[in-house]
mmCIF entry with sequence, helices, sheets and N, C-alpha, C, O atoms, coordinates in Angstrom:
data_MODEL
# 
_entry.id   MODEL 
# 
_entity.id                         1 
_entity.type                       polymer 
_entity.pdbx_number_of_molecules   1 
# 
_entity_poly.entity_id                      1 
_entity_poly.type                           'polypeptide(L)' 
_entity_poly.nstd_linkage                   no 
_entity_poly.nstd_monomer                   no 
_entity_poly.pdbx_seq_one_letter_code       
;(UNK)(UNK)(UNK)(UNK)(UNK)(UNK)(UNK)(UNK)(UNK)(UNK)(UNK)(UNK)(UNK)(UNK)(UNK)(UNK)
(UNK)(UNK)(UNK)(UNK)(UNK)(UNK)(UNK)(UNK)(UNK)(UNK)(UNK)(UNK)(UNK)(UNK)(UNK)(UNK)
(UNK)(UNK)(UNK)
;
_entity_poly.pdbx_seq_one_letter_code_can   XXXXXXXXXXXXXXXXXXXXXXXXXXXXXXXXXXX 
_entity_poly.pdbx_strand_id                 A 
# 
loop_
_entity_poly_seq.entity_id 
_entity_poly_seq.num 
_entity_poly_seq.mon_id 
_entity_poly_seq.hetero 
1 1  UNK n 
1 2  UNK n 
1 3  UNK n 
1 4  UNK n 
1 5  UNK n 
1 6  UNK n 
1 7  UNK n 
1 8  UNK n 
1 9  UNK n 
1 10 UNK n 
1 11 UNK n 
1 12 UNK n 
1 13 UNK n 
1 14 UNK n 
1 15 UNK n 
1 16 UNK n 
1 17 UNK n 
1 18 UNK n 
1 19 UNK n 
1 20 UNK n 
1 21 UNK n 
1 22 UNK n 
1 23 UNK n 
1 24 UNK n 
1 25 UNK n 
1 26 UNK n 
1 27 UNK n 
1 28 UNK n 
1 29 UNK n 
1 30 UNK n 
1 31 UNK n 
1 32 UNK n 
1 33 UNK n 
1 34 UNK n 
1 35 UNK n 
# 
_struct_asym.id          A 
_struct_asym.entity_id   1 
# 
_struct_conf.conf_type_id            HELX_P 
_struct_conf.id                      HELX_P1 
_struct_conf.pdbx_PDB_helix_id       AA1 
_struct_conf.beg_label_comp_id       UNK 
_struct_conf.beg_label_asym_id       A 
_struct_conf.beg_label_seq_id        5 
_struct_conf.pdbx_beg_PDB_ins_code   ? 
_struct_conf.end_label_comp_id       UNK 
_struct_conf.end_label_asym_id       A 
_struct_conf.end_label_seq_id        34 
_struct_conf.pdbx_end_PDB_ins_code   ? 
_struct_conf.beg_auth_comp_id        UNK 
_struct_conf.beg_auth_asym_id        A 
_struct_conf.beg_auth_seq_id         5 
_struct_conf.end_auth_comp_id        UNK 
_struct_conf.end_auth_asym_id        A 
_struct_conf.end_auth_seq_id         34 
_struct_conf.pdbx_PDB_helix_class    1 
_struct_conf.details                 ? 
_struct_conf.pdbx_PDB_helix_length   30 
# 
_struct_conf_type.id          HELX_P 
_struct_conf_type.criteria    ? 
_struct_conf_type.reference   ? 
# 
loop_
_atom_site.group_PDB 
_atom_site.id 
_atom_site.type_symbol 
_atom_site.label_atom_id 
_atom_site.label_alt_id 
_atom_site.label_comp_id 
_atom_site.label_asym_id 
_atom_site.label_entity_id 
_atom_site.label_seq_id 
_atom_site.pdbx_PDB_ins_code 
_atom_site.Cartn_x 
_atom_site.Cartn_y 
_atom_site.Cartn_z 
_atom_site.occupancy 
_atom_site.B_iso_or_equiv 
_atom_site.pdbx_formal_charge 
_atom_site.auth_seq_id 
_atom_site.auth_comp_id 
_atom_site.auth_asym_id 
_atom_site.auth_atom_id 
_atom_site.pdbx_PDB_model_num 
ATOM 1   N N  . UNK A 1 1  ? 98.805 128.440 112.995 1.00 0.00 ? 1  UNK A N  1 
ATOM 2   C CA . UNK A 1 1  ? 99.144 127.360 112.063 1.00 0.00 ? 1  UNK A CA 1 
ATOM 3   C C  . UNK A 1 1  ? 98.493 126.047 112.485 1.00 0.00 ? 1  UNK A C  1 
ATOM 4   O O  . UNK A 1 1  ? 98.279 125.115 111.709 1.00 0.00 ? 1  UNK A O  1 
ATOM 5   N N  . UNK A 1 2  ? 98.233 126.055 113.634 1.00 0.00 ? 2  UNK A N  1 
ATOM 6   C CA . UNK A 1 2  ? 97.257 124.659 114.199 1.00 0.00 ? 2  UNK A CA 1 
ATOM 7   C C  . UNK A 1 2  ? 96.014 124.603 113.994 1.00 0.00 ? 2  UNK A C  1 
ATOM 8   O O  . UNK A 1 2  ? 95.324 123.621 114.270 1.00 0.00 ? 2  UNK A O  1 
ATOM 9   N N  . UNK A 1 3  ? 95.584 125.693 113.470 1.00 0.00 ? 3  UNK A N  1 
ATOM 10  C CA . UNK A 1 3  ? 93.907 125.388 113.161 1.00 0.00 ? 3  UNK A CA 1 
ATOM 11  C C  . UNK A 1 3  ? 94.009 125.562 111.861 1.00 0.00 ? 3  UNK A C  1 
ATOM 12  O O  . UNK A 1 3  ? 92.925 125.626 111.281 1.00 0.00 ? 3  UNK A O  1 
ATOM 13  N N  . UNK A 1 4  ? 95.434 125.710 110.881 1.00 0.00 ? 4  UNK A N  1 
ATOM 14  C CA . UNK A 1 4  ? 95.038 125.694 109.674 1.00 0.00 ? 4  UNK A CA 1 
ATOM 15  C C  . UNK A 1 4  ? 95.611 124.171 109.180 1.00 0.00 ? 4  UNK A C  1 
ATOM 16  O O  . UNK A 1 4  ? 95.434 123.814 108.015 1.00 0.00 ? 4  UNK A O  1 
ATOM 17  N N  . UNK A 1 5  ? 96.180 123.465 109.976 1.00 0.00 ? 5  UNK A N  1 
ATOM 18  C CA . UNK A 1 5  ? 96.905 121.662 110.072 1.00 0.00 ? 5  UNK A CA 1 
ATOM 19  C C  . UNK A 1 5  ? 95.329 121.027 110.337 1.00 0.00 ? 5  UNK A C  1 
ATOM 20  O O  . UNK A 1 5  ? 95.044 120.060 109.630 1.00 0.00 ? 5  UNK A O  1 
ATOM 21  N N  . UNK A 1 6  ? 94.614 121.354 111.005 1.00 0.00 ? 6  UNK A N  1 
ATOM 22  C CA . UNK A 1 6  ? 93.368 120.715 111.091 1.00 0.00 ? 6  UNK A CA 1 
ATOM 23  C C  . UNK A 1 6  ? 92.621 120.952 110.534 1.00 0.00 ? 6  UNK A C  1 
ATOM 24  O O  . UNK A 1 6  ? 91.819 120.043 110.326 1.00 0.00 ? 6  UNK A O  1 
ATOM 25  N N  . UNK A 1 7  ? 92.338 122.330 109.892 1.00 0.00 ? 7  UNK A N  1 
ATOM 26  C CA . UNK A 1 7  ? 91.650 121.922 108.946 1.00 0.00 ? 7  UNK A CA 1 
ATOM 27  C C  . UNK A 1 7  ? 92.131 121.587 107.298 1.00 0.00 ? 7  UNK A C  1 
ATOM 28  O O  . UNK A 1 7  ? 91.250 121.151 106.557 1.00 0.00 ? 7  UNK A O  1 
ATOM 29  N N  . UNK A 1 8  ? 93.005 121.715 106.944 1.00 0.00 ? 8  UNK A N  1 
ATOM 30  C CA . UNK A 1 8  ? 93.748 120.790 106.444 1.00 0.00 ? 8  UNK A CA 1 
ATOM 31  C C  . UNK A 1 8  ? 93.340 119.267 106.259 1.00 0.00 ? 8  UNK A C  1 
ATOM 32  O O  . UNK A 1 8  ? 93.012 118.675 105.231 1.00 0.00 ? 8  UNK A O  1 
ATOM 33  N N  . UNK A 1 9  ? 93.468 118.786 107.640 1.00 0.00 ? 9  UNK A N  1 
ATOM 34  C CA . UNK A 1 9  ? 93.327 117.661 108.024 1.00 0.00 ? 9  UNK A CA 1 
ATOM 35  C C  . UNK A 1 9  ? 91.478 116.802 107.561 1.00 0.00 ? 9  UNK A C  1 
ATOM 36  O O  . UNK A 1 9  ? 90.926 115.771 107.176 1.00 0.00 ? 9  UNK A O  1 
ATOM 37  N N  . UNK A 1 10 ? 91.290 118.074 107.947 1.00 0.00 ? 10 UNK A N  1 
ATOM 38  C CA . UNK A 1 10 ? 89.497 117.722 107.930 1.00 0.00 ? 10 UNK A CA 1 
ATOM 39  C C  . UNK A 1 10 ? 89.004 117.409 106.588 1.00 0.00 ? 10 UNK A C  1 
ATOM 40  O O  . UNK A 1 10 ? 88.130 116.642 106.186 1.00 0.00 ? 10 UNK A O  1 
ATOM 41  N N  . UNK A 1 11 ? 89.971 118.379 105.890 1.00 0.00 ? 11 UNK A N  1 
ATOM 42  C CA . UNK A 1 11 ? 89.517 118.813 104.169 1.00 0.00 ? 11 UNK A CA 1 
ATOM 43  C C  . UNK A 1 11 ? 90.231 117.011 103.344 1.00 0.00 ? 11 UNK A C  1 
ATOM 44  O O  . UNK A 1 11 ? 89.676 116.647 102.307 1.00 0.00 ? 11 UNK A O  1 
ATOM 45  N N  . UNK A 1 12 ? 90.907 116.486 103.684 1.00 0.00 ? 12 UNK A N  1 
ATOM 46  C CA . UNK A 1 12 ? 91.696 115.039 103.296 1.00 0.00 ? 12 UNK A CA 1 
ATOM 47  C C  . UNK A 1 12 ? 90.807 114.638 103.910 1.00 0.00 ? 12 UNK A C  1 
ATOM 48  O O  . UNK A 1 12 ? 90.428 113.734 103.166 1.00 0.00 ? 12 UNK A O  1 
ATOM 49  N N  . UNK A 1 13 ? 90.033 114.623 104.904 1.00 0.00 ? 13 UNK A N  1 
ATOM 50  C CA . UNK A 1 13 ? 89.353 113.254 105.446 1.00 0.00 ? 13 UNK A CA 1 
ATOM 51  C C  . UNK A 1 13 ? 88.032 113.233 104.900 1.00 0.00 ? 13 UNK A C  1 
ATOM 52  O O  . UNK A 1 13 ? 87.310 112.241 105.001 1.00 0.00 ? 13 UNK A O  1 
ATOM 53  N N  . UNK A 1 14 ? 87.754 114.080 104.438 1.00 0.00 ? 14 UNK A N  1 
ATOM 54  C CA . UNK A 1 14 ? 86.110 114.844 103.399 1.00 0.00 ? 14 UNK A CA 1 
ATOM 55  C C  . UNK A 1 14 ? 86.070 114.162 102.363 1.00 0.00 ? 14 UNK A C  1 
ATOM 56  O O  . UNK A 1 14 ? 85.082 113.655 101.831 1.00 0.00 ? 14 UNK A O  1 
ATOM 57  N N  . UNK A 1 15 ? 87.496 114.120 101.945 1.00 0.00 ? 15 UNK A N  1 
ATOM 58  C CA . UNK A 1 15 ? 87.975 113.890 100.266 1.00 0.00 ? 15 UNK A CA 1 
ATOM 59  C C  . UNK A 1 15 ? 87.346 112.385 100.559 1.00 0.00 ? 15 UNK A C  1 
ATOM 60  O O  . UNK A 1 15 ? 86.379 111.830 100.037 1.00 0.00 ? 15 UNK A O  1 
ATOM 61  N N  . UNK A 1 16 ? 88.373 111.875 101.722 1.00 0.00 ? 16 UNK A N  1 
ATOM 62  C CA . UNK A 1 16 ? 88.639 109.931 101.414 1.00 0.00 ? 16 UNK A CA 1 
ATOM 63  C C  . UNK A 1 16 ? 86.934 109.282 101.495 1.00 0.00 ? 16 UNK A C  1 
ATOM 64  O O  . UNK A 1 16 ? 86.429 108.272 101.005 1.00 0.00 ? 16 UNK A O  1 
ATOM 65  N N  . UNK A 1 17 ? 86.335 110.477 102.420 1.00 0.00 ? 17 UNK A N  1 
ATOM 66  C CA . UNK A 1 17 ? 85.017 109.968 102.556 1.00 0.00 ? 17 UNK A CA 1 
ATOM 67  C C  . UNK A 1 17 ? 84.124 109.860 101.386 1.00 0.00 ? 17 UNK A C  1 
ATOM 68  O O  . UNK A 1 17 ? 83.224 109.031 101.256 1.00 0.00 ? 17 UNK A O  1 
ATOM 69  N N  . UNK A 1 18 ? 84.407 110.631 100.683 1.00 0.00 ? 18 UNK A N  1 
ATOM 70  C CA . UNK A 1 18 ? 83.287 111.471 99.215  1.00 0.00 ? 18 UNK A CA 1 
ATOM 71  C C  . UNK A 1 18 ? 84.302 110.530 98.178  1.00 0.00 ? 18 UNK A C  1 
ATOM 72  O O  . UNK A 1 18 ? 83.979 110.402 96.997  1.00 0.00 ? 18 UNK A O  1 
ATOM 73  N N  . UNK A 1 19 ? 85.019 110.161 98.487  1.00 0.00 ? 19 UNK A N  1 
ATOM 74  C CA . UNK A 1 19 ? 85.587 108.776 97.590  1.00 0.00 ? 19 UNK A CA 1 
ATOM 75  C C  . UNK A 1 19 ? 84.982 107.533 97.994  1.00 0.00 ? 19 UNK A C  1 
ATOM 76  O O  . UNK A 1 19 ? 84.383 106.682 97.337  1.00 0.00 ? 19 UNK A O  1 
ATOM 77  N N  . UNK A 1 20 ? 85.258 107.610 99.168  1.00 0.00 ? 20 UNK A N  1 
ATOM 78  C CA . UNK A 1 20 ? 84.423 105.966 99.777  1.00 0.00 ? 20 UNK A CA 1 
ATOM 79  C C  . UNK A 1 20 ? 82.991 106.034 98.860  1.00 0.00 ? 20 UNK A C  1 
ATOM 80  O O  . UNK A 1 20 ? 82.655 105.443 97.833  1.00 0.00 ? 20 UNK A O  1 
ATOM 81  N N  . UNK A 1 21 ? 82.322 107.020 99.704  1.00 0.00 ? 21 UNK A N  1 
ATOM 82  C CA . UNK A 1 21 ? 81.109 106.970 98.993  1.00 0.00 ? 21 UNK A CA 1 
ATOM 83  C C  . UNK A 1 21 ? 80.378 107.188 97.757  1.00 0.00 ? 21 UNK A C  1 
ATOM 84  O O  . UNK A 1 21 ? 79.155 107.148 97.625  1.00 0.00 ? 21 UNK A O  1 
ATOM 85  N N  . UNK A 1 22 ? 81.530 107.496 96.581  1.00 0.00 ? 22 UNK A N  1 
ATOM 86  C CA . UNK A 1 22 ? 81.216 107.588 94.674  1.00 0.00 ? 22 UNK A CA 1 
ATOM 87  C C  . UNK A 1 22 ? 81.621 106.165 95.088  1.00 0.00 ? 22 UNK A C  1 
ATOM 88  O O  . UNK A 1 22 ? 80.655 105.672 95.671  1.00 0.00 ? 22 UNK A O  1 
ATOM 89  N N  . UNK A 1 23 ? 82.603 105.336 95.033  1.00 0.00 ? 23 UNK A N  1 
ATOM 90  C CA . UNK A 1 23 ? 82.691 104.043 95.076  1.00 0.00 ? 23 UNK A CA 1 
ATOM 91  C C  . UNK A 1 23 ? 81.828 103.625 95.250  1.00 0.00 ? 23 UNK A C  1 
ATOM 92  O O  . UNK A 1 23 ? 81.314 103.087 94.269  1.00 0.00 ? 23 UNK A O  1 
ATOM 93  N N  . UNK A 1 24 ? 81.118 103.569 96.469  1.00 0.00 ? 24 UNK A N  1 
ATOM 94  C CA . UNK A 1 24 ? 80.057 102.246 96.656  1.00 0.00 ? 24 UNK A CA 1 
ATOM 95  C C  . UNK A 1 24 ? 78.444 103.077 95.729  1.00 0.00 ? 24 UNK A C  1 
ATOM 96  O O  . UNK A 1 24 ? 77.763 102.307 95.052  1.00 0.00 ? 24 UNK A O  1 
ATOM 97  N N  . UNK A 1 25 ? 78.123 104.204 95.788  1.00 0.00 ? 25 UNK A N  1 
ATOM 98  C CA . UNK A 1 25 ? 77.476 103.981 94.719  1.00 0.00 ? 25 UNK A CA 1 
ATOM 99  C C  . UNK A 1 25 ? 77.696 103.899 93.466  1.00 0.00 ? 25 UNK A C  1 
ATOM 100 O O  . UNK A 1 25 ? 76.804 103.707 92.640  1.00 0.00 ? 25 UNK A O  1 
ATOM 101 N N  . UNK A 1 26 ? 78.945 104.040 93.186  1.00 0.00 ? 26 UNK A N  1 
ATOM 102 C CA . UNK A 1 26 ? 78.913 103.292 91.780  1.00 0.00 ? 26 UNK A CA 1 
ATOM 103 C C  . UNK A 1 26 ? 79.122 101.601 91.785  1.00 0.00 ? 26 UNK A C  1 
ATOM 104 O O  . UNK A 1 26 ? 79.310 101.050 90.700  1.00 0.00 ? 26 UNK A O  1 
ATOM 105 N N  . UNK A 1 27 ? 79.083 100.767 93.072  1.00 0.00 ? 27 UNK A N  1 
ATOM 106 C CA . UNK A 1 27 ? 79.419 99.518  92.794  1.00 0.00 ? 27 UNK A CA 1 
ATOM 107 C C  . UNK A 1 27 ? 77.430 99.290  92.958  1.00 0.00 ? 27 UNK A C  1 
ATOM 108 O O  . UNK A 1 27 ? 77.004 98.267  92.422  1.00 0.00 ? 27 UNK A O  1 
ATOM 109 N N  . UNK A 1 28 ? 76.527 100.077 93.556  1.00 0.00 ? 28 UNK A N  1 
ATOM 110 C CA . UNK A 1 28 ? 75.555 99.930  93.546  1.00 0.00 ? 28 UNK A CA 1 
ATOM 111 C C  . UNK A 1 28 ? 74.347 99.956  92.282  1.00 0.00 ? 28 UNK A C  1 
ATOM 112 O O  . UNK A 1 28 ? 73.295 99.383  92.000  1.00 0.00 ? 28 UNK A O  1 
ATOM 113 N N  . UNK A 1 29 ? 75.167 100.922 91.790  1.00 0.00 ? 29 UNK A N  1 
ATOM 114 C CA . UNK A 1 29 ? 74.306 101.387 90.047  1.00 0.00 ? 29 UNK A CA 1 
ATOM 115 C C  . UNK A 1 29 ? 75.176 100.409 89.196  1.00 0.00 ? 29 UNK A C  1 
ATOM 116 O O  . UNK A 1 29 ? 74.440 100.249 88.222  1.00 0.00 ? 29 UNK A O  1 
ATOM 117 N N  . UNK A 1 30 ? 76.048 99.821  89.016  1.00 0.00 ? 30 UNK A N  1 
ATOM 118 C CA . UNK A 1 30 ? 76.679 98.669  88.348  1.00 0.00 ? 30 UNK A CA 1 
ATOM 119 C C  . UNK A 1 30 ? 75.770 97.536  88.735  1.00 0.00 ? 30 UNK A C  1 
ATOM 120 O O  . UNK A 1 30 ? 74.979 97.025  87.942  1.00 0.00 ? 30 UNK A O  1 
ATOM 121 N N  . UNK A 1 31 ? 75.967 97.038  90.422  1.00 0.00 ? 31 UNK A N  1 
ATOM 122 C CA . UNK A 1 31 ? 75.319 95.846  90.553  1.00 0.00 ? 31 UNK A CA 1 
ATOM 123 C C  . UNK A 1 31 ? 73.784 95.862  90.045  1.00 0.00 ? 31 UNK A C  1 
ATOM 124 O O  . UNK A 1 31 ? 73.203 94.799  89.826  1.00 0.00 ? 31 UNK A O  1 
ATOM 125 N N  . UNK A 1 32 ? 73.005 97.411  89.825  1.00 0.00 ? 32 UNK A N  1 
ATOM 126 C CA . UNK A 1 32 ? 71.742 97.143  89.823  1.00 0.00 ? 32 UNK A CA 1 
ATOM 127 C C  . UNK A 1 32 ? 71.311 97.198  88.479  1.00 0.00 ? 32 UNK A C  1 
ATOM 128 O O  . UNK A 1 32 ? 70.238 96.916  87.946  1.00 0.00 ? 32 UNK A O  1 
ATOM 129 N N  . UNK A 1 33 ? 72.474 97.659  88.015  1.00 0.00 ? 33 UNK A N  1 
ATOM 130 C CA . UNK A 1 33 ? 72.308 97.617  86.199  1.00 0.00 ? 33 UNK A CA 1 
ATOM 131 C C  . UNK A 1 33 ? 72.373 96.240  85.557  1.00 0.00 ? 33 UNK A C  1 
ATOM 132 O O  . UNK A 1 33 ? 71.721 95.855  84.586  1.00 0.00 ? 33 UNK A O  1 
ATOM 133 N N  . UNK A 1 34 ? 73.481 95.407  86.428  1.00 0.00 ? 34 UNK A N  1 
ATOM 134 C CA . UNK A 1 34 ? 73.674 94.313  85.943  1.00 0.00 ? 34 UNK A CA 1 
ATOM 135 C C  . UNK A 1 34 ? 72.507 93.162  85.910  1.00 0.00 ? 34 UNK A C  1 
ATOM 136 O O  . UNK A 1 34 ? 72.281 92.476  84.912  1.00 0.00 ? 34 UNK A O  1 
ATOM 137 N N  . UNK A 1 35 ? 71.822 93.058  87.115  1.00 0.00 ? 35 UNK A N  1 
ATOM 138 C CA . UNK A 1 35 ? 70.831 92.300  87.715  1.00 0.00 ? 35 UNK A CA 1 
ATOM 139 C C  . UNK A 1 35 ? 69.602 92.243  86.744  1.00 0.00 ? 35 UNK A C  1 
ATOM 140 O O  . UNK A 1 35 ? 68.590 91.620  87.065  1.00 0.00 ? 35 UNK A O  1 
# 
């Protein structure tokens, strides 16, 4: 059950990342659309 809590764990921290990063390229294709 401890290597299935980590990866678990790994699979949420994938997510927040692959969110971080649609965010900033979409604040990038906005800012460059806008310009």
């Amino acid at each position: 059950t401890q290597g299935k809590a980590g990866k678990v764990a790994l699979v949420a921290a994938m997510r927040k990342l692959l969110v971080i990063l649609n965010a900033k390229m979409r604040d990038q294709l906005t800012a460059s659309a806008a310009s």
